[in-house]
DSSP file (Angstrom, degrees, kcal/mol; ACC not computed):
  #  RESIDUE AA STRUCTURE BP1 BP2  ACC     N-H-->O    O-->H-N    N-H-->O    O-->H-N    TCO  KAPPA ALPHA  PHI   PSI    X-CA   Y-CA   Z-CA
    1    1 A X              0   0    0      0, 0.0     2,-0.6     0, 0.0     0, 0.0   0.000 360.0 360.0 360.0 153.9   83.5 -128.7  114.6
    2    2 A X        -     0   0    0      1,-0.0     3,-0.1     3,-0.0     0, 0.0  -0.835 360.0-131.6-113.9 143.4   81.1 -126.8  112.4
    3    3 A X        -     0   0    0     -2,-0.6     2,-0.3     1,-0.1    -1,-0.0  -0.123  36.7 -84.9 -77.0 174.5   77.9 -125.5  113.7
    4    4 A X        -     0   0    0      1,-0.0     2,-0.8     0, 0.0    -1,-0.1  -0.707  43.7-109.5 -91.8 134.5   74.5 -126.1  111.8
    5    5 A X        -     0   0    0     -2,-0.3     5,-0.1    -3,-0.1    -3,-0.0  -0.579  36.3-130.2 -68.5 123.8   73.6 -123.7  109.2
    6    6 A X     >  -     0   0    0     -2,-0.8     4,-1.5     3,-0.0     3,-0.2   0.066  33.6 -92.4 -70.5 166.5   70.3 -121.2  110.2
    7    7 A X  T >4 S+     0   0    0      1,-0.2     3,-2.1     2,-0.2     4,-0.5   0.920 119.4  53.9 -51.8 -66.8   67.6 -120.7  108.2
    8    8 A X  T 3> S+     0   0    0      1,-0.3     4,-1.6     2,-0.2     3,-0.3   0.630 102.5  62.1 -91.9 -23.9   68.4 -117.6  106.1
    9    9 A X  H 3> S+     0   0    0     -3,-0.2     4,-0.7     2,-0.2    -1,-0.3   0.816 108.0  47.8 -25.2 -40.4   72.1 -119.3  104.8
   10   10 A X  H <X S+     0   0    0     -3,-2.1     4,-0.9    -4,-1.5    -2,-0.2   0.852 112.6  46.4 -81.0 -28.4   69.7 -121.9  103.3
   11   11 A X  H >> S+     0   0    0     -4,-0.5     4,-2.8    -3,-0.3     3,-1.4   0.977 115.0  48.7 -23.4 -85.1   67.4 -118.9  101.8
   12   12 A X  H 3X S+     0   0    0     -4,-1.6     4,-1.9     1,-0.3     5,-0.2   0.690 112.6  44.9 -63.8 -33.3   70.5 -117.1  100.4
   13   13 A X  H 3X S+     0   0    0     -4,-0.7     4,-2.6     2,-0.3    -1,-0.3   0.846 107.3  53.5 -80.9 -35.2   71.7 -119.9   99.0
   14   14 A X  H <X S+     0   0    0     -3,-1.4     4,-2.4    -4,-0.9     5,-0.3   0.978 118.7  54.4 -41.2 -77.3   68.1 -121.2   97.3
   15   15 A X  H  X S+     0   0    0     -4,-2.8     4,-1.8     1,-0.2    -2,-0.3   0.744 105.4  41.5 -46.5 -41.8   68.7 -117.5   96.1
   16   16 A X  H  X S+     0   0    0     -4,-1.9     4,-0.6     1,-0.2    -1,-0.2   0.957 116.8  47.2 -84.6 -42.8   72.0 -117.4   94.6
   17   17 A X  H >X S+     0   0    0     -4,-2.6     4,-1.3    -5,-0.2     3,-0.6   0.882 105.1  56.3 -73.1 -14.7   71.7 -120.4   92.9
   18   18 A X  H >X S+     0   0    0     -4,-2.4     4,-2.4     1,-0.3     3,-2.1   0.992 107.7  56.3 -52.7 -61.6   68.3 -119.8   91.4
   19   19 A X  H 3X S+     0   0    0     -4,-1.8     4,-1.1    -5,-0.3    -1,-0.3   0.708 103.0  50.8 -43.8 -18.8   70.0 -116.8   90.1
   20   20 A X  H << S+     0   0    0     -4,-0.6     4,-0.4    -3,-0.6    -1,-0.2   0.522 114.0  50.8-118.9  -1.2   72.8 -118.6   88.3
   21   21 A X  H << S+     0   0    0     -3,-2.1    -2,-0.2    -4,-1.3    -1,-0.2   0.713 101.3  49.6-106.3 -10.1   70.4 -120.6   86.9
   22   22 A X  H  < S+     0   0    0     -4,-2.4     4,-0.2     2,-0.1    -2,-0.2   0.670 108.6  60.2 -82.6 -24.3   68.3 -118.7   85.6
   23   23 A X  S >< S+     0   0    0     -4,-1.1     3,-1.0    -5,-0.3     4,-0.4   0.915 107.4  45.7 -44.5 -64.4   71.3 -116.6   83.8
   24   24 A X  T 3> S+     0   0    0     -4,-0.4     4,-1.3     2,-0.2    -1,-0.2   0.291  94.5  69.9-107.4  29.8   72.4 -119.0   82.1
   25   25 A X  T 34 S+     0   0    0      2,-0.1    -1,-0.2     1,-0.1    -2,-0.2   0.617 101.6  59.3 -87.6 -18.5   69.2 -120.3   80.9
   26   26 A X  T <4 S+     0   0    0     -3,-1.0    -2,-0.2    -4,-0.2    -1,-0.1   0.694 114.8  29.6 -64.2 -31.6   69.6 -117.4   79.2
   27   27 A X  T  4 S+     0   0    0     -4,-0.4    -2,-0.1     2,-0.1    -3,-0.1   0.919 103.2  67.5 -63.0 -82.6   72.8 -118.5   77.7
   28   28 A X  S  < S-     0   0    0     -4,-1.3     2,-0.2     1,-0.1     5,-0.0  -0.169  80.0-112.2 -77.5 145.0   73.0 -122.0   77.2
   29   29 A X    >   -     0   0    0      1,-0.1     3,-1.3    -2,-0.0     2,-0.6  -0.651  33.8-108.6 -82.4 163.1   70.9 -124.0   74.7
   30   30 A X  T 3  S+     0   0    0      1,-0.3    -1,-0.1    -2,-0.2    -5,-0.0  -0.199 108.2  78.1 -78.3  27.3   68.2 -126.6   76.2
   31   31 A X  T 3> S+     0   0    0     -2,-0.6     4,-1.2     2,-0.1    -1,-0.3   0.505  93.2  54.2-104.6 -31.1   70.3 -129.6   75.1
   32   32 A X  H <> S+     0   0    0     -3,-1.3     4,-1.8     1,-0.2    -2,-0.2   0.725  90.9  61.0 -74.7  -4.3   72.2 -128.9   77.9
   33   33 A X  H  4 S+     0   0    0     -4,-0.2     4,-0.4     2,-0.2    -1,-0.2   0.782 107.9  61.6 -88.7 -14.5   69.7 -128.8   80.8
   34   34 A X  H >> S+     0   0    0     -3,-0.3     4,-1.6     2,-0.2     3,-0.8   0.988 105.0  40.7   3.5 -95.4   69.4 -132.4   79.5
   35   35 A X  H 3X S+     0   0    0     -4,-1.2     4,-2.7     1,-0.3    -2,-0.2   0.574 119.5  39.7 -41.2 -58.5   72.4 -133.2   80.1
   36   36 A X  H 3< S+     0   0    0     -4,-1.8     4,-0.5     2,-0.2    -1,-0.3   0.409 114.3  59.8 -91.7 -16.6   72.9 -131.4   83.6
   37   37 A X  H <> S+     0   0    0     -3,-0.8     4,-3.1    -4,-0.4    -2,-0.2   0.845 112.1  39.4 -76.6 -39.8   69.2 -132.7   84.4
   38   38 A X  H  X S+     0   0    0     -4,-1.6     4,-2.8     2,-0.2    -2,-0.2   0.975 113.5  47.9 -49.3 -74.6   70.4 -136.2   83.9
   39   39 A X  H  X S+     0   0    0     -4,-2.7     4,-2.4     2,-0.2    -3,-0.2   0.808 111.7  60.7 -48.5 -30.5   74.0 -136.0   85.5
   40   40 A X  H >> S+     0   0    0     -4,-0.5     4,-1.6     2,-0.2     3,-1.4   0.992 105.0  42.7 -41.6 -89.6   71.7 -134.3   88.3
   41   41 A X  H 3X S+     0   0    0     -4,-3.1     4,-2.5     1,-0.2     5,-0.2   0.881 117.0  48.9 -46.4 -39.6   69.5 -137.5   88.8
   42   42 A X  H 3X S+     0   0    0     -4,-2.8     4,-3.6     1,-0.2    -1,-0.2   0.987 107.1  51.7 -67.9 -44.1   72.7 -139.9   88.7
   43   43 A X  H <X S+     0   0    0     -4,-2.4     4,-3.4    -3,-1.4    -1,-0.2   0.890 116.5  44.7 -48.8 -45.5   74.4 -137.8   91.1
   44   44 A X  H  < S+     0   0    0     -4,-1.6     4,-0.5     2,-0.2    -2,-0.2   0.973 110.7  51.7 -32.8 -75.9   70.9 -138.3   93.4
   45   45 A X  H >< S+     0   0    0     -4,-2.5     3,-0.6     1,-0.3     4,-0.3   0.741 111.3  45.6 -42.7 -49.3   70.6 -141.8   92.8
   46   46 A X  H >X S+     0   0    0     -4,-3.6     3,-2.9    -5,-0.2     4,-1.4   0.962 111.0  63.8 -64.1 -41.5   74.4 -142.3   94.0
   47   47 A X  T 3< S+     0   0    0     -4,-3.4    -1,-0.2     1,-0.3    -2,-0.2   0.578 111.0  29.5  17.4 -80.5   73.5 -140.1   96.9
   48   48 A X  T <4 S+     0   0    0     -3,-0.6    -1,-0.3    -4,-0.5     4,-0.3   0.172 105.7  64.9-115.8  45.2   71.5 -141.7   98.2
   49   49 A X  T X4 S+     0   0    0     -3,-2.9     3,-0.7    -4,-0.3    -2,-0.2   0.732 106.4  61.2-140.2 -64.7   72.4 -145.1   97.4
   50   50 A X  T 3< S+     0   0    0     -4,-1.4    -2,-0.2     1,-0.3    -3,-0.1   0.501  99.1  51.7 -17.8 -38.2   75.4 -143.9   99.6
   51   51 A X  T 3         0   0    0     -5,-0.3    -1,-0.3     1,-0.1    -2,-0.2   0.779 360.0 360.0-101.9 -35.2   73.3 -143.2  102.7
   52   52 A X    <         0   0    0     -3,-0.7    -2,-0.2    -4,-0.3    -1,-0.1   0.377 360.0 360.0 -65.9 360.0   71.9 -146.5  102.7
C-alpha cells in the first residue's frame, strides 16, 4: 500500500513542473500551448466524467 504524499512532494513537484514549462515556452511556438491547452481540458473533462 502506498502512503499519502506530504505537503512539500506536492511543492516540489508544482516546482518542477513549472520549470519545464516555463523552458520550453521558451522553445516551442504558441500554436502549441493551443494545442496542449486543449488536449489538457479534454483530458479534465474525461477525468472527471470518470469520477462520476
Amino acid at each position: 500500500m502506498r502512503g499519502r504524499r506530504n505537503r512539500g512532494s506536492l511543492v516540489g513537484c508544482i516546482a518542477i513542473v513549472t520549470g519545464f514549462v516555463i523552458i520550453l515556452s521558451l522553445i516551442l511556438p504558441s500554436g502549441f500551448w493551443w494545442f496542449a491547452f486543449g488536449a489538457g481540458l479534454i483530458g479534465l473533462g474525461l477525468w472527471l466524467n470518470s469520477r462520476c
